[in-house]
C-alpha positions, 0 to 999 in steps of 0.5 A, a space after each residue: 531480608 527484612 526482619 521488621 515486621 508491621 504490627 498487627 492493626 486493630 481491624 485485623 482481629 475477628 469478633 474482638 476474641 481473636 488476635 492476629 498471631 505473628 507469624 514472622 519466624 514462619 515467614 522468614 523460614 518459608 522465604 529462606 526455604 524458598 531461596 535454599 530451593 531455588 539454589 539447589 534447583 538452579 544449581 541441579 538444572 544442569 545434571 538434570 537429565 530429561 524426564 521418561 528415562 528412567 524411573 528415578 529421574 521421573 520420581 527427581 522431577 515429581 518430587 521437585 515440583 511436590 517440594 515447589 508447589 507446597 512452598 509456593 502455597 505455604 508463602 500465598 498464605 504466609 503473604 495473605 496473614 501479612 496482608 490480614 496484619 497490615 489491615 489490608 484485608 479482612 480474614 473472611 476474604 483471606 480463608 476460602 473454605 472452598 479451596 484449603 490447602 489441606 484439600 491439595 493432596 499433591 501435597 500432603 501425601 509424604 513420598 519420601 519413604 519411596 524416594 531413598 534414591 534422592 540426594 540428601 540435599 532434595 530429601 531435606 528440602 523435601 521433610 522442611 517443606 512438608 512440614 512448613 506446607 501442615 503448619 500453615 496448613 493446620 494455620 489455614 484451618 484454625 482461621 477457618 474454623 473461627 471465621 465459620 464460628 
């Protein structure tokens, strides 16, 4: 992984009183966390028994793809601040207001209180990527919020 990160361009700042934040410890996390996950599930592919067997191997499947898609959303907003930094686009084509990810509720509900059956190993993958999707969730508003100023 690469930790040199571009600069943020003078054209990148909204209405001259916002300045691009850096987000380079946050996308380096997201990327980290993104290949931890992807270990563990090509890793578990295997065990993995066939959904519809029983309960726990449904809620295994639905937490999985719960873990996935808010990694997933997390990077796309991550990948579009990078973007906004480089100049290659503006915030006002970077945020739609329409579509936030705190309107995705798949991912904001937190089920792990009702997934004590799960490996410790998933559950952690689970709490980091919860909690790296409401930061660049919060991320995602705050940028709205100015934008829509």
């Amino acid at each position: 992984m690469d930790n040199e990160h571009p600069a943020a361009s003078n054209s990148a700042s909204y209405k001259s009183n916002f300045a691009v934040v850096h987000f380079s410890r946050t996308y380096d996390e997201a990327f980290t966390l993104l290949v931890e996950a992807r270990n563990y599930l090509s890793h578990h592919r295997s065990k993995r028994e066939k959904p519809g067997r029983d309960m726990e191997a449904m809620t295994k499947c639905v937490e999985e793809m719960r873990m996935t898609t808010r990694l997933i959303h997390a990077m796309g907003w991550l990948m579009t601040v990078r973007a906004v930094e480089a100049g290659e686009i503006d915030w006002e084509d970077a945020v739609d207001t329409d579509n936030l990810m705190t309107d995705l509720r798949v991912c904001i509900d937190d089920q792990r209180a009702d997934c004590t059956l799960l490996s410790p190993e998933l559950l952690d993958l689970m709490e980091r990527a919860h909690g790296l999707y409401m930061r660049a969730a919060r991320m995602e508003l705050q940028v709205a919020a100015r934008c829509n100023a």
